[in-house]
N, C-alpha and C positions, 0 to 999 in steps of 0.2 A: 336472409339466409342464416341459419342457426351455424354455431361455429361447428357443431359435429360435424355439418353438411357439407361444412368447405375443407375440413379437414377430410372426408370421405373421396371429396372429389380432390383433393389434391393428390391424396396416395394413389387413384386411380392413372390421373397422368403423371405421376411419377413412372409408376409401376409399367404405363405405357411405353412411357420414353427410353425405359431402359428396354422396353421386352425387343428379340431381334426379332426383326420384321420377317413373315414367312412368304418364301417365294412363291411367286406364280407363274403357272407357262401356259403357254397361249401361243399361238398366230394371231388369227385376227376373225373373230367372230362377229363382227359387221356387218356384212364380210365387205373387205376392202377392196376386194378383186385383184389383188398382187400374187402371185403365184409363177416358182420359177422350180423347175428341177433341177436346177445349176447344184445348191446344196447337197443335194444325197450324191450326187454325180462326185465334186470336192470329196464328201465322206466317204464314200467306195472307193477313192484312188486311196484317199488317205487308210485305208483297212487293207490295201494291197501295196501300200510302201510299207508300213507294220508288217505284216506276212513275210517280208524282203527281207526287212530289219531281221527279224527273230530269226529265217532260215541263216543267214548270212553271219550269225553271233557263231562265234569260238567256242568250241565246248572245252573246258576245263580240262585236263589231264587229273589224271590222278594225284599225281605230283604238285598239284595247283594249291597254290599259298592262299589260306585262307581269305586273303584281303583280295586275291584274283577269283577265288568263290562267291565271295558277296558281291564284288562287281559286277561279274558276271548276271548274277541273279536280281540285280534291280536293274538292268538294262531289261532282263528279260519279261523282270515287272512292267519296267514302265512302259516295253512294246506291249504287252499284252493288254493294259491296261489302256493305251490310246487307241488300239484298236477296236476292242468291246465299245469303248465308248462312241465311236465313231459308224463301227454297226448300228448300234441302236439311234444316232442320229438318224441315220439311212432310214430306219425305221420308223421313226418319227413325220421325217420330210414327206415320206410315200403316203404314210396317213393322212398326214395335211391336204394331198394333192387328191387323194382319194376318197376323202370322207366333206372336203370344205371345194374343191373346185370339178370335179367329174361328175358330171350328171346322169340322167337315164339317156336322154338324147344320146351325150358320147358314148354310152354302152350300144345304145342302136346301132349307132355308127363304125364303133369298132369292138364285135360280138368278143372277143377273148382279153378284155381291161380288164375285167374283173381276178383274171387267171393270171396276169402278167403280175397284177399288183401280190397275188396270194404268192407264188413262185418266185416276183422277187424278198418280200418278207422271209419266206422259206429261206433264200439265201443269202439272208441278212444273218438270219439267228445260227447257220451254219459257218458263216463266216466268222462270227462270234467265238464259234465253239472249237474250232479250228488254225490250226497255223498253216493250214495246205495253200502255198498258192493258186490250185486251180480253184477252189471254194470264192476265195478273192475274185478271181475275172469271172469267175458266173457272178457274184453278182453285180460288177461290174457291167456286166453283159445285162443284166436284166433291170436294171436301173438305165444303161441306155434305149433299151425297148421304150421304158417309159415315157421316157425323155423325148422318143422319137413321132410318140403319140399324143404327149403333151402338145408338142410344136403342131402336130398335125391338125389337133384340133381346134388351136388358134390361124388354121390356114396357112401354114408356112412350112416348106421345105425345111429339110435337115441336113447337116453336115456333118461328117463329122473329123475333128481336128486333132492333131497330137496333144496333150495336156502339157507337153513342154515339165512335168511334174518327173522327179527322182525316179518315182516310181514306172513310169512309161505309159502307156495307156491312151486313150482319147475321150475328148469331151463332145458330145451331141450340143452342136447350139442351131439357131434357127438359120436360114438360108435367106 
């Protein structure tokens, strides 16, 4: 091998070594047959403890010391910010369950999946755009639908339980 060669391929894995690695997201296209609604379900409490957070913040007076200003406004950052983030997980877990584990059979089965899962997206990206707590329990509400369908179509009864979470609410798990 010519010394250019190995000087070409050395700057290559240098230039490798340092570059950052770019992330990938995924479930599991195997498919591995793991699938739980438990996550979006987590994610919507957590978008309606956020909602809490934010209605529940202090507004400033007028009279409010600058340094009680900025405080103010990165709590209000950081609720709004875990919340969006947490919608669009919601969003994320429904696609999974929808596009990698429901099939046509379960559409036979249960003729309005198709409308639970549109309706709850709907009130994911609403919940997003929103600090209203009722935006939060719908979709709440319509991520336990899911849930309740999920369970149903692995044969199993539904519960459902306090989330025992800040926020108050209940989790759908199987019976």
């Amino acid at each position: 091998m010519s010394m250019t060669r190995r000087l070409l391929e050395l700057r290559t894995t240098i230039a490798d070594a340092l570059r950052l690695p770019t992330p990938v997201y995924a479930h599991c296209d195997i498919p591995c047959g793991i699938y739980d609604p438990h996550e979006a379900q987590i994610s919507a409490l957590t978008v309606l403890r956020m909602t809490q957070l934010i209605a529940e913040l202090p507004k400033p007076g007028a009279s409010a010391k600058p340094e009680e200003l900025e405080a103010a406004q990165a709590k209000l950052a950081r609720y709004t910010t875990v919340k969006e983030l947490h919608a669009e997980r919601v969003k994320a877990e429904l696609r999974i369950l929808w596009g990698d584990y429901f099939t046509a059979d379960h559409v036979k089965q249960f003729p309005t999946l198709h409308e639970s899962f549109w309706k709850a997206m709907k009130a994911a990206s609403k919940a997003r755009q929103s600090t209203l707590g009722a935006d939060a329990q719908e979709l709440l509400g319509q991520v336990h639908a899911i849930a309740e369908i999920f369970w149903k179509t692995k044969g199993a009864a539904t519960k459902k339980v306090p989330s025992l979470q800040k926020s108050g609410g209940e989790i759908v798990y199987p019976a």
